[in-house]
N, C-alpha and C positions, 0 to 999 in steps of 0.2 A: 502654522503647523497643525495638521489635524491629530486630534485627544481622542484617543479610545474611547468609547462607550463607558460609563461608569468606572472610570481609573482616576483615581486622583495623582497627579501630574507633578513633577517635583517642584518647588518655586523657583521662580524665572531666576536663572543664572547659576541654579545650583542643578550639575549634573547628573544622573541618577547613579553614575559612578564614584560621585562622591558624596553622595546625601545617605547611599545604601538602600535606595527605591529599586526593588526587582519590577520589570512587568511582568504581572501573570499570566500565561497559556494556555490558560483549563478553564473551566467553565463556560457557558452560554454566549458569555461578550466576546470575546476570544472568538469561537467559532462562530459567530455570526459577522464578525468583520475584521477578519486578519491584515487585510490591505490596510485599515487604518491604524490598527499596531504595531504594521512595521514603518506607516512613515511617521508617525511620532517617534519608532528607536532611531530612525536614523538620526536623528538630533545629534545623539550620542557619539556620532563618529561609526565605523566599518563594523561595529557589534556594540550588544548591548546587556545589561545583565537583567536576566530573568527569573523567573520560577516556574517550574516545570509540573510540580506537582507542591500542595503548601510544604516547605521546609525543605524543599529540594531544588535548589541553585544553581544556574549553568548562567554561562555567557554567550549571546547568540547571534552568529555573525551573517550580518545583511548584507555586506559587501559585495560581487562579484567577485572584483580579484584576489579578497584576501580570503573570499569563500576557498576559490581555486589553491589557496599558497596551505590555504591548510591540508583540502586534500590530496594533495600533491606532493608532501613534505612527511612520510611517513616514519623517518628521525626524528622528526621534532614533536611532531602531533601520534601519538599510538592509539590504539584503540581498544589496548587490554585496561579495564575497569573496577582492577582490584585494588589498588594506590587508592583510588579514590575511596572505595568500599571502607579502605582501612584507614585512611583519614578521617572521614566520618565514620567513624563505628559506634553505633548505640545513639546516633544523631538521626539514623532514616532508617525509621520502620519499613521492616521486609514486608510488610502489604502497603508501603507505596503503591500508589495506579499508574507509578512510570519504569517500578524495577523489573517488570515483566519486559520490558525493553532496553533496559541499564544494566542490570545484575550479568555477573561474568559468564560465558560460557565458553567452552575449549573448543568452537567451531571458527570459521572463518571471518566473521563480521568481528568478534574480539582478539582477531589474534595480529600479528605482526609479522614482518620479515620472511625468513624460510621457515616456518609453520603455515605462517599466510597463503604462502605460495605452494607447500604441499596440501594443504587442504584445498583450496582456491584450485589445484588443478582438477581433484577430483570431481567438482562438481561442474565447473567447465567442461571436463572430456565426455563425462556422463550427458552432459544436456545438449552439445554435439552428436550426440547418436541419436535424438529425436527428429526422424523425418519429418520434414515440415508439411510436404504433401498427407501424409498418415494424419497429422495433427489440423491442419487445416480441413478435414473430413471432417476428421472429431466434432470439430469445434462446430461444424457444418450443424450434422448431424443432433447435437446435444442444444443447437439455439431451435435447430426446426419444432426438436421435442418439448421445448418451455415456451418457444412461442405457442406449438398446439393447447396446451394446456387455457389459454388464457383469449385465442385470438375471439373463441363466439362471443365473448362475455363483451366487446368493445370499451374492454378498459382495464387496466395494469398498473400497477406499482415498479416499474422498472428497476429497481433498486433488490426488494425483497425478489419480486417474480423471476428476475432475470438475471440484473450484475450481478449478485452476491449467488446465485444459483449456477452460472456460466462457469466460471475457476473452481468452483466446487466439483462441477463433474468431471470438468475438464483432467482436473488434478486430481482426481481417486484413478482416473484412466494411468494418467503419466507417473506417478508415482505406485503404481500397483496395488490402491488399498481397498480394501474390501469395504461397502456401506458406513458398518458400524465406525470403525477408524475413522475414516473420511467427516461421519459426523461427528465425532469427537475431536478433531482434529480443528477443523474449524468452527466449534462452542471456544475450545483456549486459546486460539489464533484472535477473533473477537473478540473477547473479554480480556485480551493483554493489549488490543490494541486499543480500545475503548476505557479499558485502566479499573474495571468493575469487576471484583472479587478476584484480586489479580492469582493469590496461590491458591484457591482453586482451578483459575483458568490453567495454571501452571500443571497444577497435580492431574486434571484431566489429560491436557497436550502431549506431557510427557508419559503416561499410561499408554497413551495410543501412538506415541511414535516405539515403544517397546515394542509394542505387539507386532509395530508393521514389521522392524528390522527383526524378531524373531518369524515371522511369516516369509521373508523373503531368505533365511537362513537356511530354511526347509524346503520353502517352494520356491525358488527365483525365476523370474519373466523378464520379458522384455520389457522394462520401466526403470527409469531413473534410478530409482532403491535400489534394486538389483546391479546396474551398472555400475552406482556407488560401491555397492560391497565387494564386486569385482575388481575395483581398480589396483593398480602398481601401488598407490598409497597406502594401500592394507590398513584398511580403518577400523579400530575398534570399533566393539559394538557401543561403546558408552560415547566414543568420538561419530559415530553414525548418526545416532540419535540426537545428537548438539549438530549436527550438519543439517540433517534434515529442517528444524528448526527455520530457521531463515530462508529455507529457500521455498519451505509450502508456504509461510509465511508472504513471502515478495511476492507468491505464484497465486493467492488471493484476495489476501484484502486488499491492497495496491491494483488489482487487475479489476476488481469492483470496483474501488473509486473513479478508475481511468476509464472504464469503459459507461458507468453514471455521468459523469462530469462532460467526457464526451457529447451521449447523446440531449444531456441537459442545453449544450451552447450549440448541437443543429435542430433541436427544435424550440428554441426559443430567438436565438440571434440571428437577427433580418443580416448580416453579412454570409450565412448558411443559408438561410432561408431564399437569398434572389441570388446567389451565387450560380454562372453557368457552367463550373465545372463538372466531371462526370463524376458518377456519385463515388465511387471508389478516394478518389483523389480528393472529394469534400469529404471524405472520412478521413482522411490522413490529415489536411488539415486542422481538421477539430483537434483530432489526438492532438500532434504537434502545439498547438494554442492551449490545451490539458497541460504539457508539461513542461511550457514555457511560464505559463503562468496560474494555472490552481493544480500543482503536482498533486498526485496522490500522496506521497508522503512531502508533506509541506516542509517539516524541519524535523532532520532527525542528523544520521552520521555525526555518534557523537566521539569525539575523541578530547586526549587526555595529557595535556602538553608532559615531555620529560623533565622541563625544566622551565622557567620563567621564562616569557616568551614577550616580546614588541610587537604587537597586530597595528603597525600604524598608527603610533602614539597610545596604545589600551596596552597596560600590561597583563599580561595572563597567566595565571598564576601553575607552578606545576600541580598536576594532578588535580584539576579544577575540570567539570564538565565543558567541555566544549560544540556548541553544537550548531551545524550548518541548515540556516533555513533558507531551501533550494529556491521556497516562493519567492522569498526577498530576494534575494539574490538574482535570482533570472529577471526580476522585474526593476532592479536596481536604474535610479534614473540619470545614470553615469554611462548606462550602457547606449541610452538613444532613441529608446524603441523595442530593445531587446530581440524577444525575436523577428520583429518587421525588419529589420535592419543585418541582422546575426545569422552565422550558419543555420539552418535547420535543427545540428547536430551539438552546437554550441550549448544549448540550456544544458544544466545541472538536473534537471526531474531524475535523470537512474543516477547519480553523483559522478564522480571523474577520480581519476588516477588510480591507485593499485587494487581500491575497494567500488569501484564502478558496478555497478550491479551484474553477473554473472548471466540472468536470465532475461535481458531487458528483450532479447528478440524474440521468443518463445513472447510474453510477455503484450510485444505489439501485435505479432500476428492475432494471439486469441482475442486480444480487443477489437482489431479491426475486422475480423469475424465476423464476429458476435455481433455488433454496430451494421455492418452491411447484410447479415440476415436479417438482423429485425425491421431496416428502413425498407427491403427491397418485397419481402413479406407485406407489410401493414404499410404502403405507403402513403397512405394518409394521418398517418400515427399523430399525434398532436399533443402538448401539454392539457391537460384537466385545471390545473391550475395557474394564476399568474405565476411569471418567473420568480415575484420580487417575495412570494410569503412561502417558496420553498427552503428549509431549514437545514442546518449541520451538526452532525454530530459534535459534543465536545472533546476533546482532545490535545496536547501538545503536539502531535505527530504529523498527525494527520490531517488530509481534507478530505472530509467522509460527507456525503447528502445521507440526510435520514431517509425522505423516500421521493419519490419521483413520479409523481400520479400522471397518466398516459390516458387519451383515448382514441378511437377509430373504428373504422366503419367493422362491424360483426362480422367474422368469416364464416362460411358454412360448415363446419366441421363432418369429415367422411365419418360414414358407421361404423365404427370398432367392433371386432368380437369379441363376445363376452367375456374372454379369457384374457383379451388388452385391455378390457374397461376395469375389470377385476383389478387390476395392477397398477392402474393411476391413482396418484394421489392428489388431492386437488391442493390447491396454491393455498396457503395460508396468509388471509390478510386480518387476520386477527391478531392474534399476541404471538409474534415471533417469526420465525423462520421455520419450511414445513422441514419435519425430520431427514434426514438424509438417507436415512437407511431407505426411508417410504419412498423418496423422490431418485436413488439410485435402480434400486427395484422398479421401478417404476418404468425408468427411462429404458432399462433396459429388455424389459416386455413388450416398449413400446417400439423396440429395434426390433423385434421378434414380429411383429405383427403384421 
């Protein structure tokens, strides 16, 4: 059985279920080798108990099927997270780096039943109004503009340059938000997924999701916001703003992981690399191999049993975190092969049953976009670095690459006029991510031009 990296391991025959050994989630070892932390939990049986953040406890199930039995089973497993709040009360500090993702909110991802389902439609019918031809322009248009930025230099960070900048512009378009929003928007999106300086990331995010729903209060467009405040559901503005939440949320950091991680495994893995399929269909594959087995969000859908619950001999306690890791899980070696063997449609990457991800098609298209502009553009595009010394963010949640260093042949770039060169802002590969306000203005002079 392989041993995490720097875990000390419970002694042989005592289980970590009954010794009170969590494994931990967070930190460097964690995300530099999650495949070897979950086959040492499988020991344990279908889940195993963890820590999520120090002093913060879940139990985390690697199974496939009983992955499925829990999200499937929404009497038994809920997903409202104040039972547990109130259990532990005065036990987990409100700037935990996981309650930006655990802490209650009166939107769809915590809710249940027929509130589930009235919220759950509104954001459904709304992101049904997005043309996909309109959005596949978009998305056209918004890679052409950040591959410009970067293609004379013959070298990129595809991660800062690109994934993390592609759903950013994408999602100021589709959600209606002006610059400034947009870049506040995703500083607390970031910093709640990465688990660092979580209530500010909080107090930020939700500053600027006020602003937005009072902006489309006065001005409404054609954009998701707007749609939402139209609906039959009749949404408060304080249930707007908890709506919006997760779904700018799902609509970028997950959409940068999936569209990283992608083009990480076709320019590194010789099964993409001598593959003679057309290149469209060796994008969908990658994706599909992304979310079979390194999902963007690796373990998360946490829920919150009503009452003592049997997972296949583990008991699980009520009101105890419960949380599904989609990575174990799809890659479970019960299943054969996973997805070599399994529907395409079979993995767990967007989760399954009443809480399945809402936006996962918006979602694929902009990835597979974004992936087909940039190989079709730079086709000589190549790793700068070996595969084996690029890095991951740490996290419980998530599978985030830190960066993705790129290079290829210089392109010539045409002459702009002064009043487009004016308006670009160049790529920040120094400390951070370039501003959003600079890079929304920017792109958009550069439609002008």
């Amino acid at each position: 059985m392989q041993t995490p990296p720097d875990f000390q391991a419970p002694p042989p025959g005592c289980p970590a279920h009954d010794s009170g050994q969590s494994v931990p989630l967070y930190g460097p070892e964690f995300a530099a080798a999650p495949e070897a932390f979950y086959s040492y939990m499988r020991q344990f049986g279908p889940s195993a108990p963890v820590e999520l953040a120090p002093g913060v406890e879940a139990e985390l199930v690697t199974d496939y099927t009983e992955a499925l039995r829990v999200l499937q089973n929404p009497g038994t497993f809920a997903r409202d997270s104040r039972r547990w709040r109130a259990m532990n009360e005065g036990q987990i500090p409100a700037d935990s780096p996981v309650m930006g993702m655990m802490a209650y909110r009166p939107n769809l991802l915590f809710s249940d039943g027929a509130e589930h389902m009235r919220l759950r439609q509104a954001a459904t019918d709304s992101l049904a109004m997005v043309d996909s031809h309109r959005l596949s322009r978009h998305v056209d248009q918004v890679a052409s503009y950040l591959i410009s930025q970067f293609s004379a230099k013959g070298r990129a960070d595809l991660v800062a340059d690109y994934a993390q900048q592609v759903p950013l512009l994408v999602f100021n378009d589709l959600f209606g938000c002006t610059e400034d929003i947009g870049n506040r928007l995703v500083f607390g999106i970031s910093g709640i997924f990465d688990g660092i300086d979580v209530e500010k990331s909080l107090e930020v995010l939700t500053g600027a999701l006020v602003e937005l729903v009072e902006l489309k209060r006065t001005t409404p467009g054609e954009d998701i916001t707007s749609w939402m405040m139209q609906h039959r559901s009749a949404l408060t503005t304080e249930e707007m703003i908890h709506q919006l939440f997760p779904m700018i949320a799902a609509g970028t950091e997950p959409v940068q992981n999936m569209i990283s991680s992608a083009l990480r495994l076709l320019l590194s893995d010789d099964k993409y690399a001598d593959s003679q399929h057309m290149a469209g269909l060796l994008v969908e594959d990658a994706l599909n191999d992304v979310l079979w087995n390194y999902p963007p969000m690796a373990n998360y859908g946490v829920h919150y049993p009503v009452h003592d619950v049997d997972l296949a001999g583990i008991t699980l306690r009520a009101g105890d975190p419960v949380v599904i890791s989609y990575a174990a899980a799809n890659t479970d070696p019960s299943l054969g092969g996973g997805g070599q063997t399994m529907s395409k449609r079979a993995h767990l990457g967007w989760g399954a049953g009443p809480h399945v991800c809402p936006a996962k098609d918006p979602a694929t298209l902009i990835s597979l976009r974004a992936i087909e502009k940039l190989l079709n553009t730079l086709p000589d595009i190549d790793l700068a670095v070996p595969v084996e010394s690029l890095t991951w963010r740490p996290g419980p949640f998530h599978r985030a690459l830190t960066s993705l260093p790129a290079r290829f042949t210089p392109a010539r770039q045409p002459v702009r006029s002064e009043e487009s060169q004016a308006g670009q802002a160049p790529a920040d590969h120094g400390q951070g991510k370039p501003k959003a306000a600079s890079r929304w203005s920017s792109f958009l002079n550069w439609l002008k031009a």
